[in-house]
C-alpha positions as CSV (number, residue, x, y, z in Angstrom):
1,X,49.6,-17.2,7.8
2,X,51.5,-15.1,5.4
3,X,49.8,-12.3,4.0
4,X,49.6,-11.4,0.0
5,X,49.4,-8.5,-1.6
6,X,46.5,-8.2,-3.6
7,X,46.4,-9.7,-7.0
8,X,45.6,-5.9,-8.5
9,X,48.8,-4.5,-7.1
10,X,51.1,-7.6,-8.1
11,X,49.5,-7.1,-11.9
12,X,50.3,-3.3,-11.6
13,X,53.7,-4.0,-10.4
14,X,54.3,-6.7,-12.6
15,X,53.3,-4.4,-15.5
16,X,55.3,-1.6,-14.4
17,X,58.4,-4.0,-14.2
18,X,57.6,-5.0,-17.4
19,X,57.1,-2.2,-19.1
20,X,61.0,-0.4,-17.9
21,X,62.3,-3.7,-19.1
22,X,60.6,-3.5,-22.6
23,X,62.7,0.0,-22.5
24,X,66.1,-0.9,-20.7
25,X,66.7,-4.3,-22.6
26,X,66.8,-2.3,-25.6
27,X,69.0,0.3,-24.9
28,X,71.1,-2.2,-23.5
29,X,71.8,-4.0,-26.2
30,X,72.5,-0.6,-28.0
31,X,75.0,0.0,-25.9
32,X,76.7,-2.8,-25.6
33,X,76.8,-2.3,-29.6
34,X,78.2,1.2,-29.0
35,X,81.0,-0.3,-26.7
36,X,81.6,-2.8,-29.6
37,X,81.7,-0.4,-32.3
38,X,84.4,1.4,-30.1
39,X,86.4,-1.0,-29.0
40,X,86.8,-1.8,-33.3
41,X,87.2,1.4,-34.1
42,X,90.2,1.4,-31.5
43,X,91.7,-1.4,-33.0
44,X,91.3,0.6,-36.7
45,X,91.9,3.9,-36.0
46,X,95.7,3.8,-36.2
47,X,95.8,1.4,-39.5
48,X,93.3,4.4,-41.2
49,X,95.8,7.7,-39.9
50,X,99.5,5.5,-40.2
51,X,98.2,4.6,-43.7
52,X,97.4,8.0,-44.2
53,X,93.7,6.6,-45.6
54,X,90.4,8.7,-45.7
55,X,89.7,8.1,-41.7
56,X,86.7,9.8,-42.3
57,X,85.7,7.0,-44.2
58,X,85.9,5.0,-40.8
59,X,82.1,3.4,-40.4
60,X,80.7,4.3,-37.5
61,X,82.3,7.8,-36.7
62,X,80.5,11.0,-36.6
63,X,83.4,13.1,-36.5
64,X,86.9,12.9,-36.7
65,X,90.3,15.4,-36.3
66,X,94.1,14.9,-36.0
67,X,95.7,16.9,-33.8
68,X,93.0,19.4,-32.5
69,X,89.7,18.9,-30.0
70,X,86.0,18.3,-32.3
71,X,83.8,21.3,-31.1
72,X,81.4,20.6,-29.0
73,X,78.8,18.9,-29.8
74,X,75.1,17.4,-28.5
75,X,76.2,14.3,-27.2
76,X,73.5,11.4,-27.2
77,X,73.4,11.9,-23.5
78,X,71.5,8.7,-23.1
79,X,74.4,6.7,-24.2
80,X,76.7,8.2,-21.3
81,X,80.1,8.4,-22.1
82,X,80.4,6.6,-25.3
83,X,78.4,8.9,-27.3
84,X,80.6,11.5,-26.1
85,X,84.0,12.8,-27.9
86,X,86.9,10.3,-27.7
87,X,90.8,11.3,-27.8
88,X,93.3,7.9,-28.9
89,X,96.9,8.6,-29.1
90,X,98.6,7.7,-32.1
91,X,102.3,8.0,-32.5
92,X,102.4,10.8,-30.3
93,X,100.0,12.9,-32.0
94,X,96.3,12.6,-30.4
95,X,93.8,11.6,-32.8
96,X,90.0,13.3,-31.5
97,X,86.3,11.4,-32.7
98,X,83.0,11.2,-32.0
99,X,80.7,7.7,-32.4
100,X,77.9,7.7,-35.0
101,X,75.2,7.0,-32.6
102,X,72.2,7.5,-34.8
103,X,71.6,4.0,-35.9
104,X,72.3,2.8,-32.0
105,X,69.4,5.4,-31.1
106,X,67.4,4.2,-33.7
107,X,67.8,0.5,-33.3
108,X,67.4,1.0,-29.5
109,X,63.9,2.9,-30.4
110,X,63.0,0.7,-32.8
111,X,62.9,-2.0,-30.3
112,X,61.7,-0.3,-27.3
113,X,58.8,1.5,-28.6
114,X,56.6,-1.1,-30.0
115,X,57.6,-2.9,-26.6
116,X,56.8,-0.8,-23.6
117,X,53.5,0.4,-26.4
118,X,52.6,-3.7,-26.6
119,X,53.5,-4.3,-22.6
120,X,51.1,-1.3,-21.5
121,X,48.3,-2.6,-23.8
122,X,47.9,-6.1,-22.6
123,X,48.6,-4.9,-18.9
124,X,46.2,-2.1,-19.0
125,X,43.8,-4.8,-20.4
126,X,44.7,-7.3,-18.1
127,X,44.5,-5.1,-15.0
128,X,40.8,-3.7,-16.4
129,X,39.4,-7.5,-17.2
130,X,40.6,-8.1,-13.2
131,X,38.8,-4.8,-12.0
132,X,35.6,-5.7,-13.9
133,X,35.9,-9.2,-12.3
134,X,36.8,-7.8,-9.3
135,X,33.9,-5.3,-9.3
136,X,31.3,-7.7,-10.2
137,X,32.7,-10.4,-7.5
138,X,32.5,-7.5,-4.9
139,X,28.7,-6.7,-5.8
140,X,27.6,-10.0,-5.7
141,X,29.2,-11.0,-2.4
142,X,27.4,-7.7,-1.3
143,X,23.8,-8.5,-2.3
144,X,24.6,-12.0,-0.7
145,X,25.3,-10.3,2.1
146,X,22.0,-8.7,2.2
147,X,20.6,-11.5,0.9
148,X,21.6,-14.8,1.2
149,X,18.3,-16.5,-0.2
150,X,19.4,-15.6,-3.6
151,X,22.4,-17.2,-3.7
152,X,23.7,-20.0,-6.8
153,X,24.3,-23.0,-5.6
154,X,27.6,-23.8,-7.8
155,X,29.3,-20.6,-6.6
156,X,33.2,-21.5,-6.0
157,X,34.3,-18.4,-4.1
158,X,35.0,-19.8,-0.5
159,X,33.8,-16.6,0.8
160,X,30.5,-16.7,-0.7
161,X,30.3,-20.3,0.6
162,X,31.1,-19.0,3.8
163,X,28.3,-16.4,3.6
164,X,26.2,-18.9,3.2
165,X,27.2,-21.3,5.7
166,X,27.1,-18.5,8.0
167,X,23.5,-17.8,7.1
168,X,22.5,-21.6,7.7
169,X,24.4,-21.9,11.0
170,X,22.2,-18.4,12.0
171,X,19.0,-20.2,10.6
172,X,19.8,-23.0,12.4
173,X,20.3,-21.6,15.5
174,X,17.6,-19.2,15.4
175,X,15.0,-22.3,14.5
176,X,16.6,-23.5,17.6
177,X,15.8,-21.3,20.0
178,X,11.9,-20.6,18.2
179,X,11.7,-24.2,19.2
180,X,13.2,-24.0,22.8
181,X,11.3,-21.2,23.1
182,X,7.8,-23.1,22.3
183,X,8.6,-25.8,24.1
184,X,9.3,-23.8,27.2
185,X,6.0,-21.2,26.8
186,X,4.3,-25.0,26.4
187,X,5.8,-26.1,29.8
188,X,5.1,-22.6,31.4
189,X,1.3,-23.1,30.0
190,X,0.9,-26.7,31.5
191,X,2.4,-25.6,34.8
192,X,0.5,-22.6,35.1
């Protein structure tokens, strides 16, 4: 027969699984948006400097220089490389920027937070109502153990039925011998 984890730790795992979805789905999606926004701003970036335009009118950049390295900066670490600073080459002069990753960060938090927060909630609840269950089933198999008189006669749990079969079969048997044993102190008493 296989054996099965207990339905407490497959709830806690469950949960836990859950719960670093509810935060990496999210900032997934964010940064799959980031990518996105890159790969356009790519494609744009040499239409907004050849056109001599205001490239720092370019939606979705931070920062933006012709010719010479941004300064450092505090990258949005979380986002890896693409919230870092960027260098594109354009007609032989490189072109440095930085992604605006604020509303990414935001969106990303937006969505996570109120998910892991709702996912901890019902599992934490969940995973109490199953201890409290739990709990009670645990003393009620105990004082059947100790007492097998008082159990309820509906019960479902196959181990409480077995409890109680077992206390039968031990009733049964021990009737048994009480009778055996009168019949043979009767027999010894006629003989004697």
């Amino acid at each position: 027969m296989r054996e099965t984890r207990p339905f407490g730790q497959v709830l806690l795992l469950s949960g836990f699984i859950f719960i670093v979805l509810s935060a990496l789905l999210p900032w997934w999606a964010s940064y799959r948006t980031l990518l996105h926004q890159e790969q356009q701003i790519n494609e744009r970036l040499s239409y907004y400097i050849s056109a001599e335009q205001q490239a720092s009118l370019l939606p979705g950049v931070a920062a933006l220089s012709v010719g010479q390295p941004l300064g450092p900066d505090k990258p949005a670490w979380w986002f890896g490389q693409v919230g870092a600073n960027h260098q594109q080459m354009i007609e032989q002069t490189p072109v440095f920027y930085r992604l605006d990753t604020s509303p990414a960060t935001t969106q990303w938090l937006l969505l996570s937070i109120p998910l892991t927060l709702t996912a901890l909630l019902i599992f934490t609840a969940l995973h109490r109502r199953w201890r409290k269950e739990d709990q009670e089933q645990e003393q009620y198999l105990q004082s059947l153990l100790l007492d097998p008189e008082q159990s309820q006669v509906g019960s479902n749990s196959p181990i409480a039925q077995g409890i109680v079969g077992l206390h039968q079969h031990y009733l049964s048997q021990t009737e048994s011998l009480q009778q055996q044993l009168g019949e043979a102190s009767s027999v010894a008493t006629r003989t004697a």
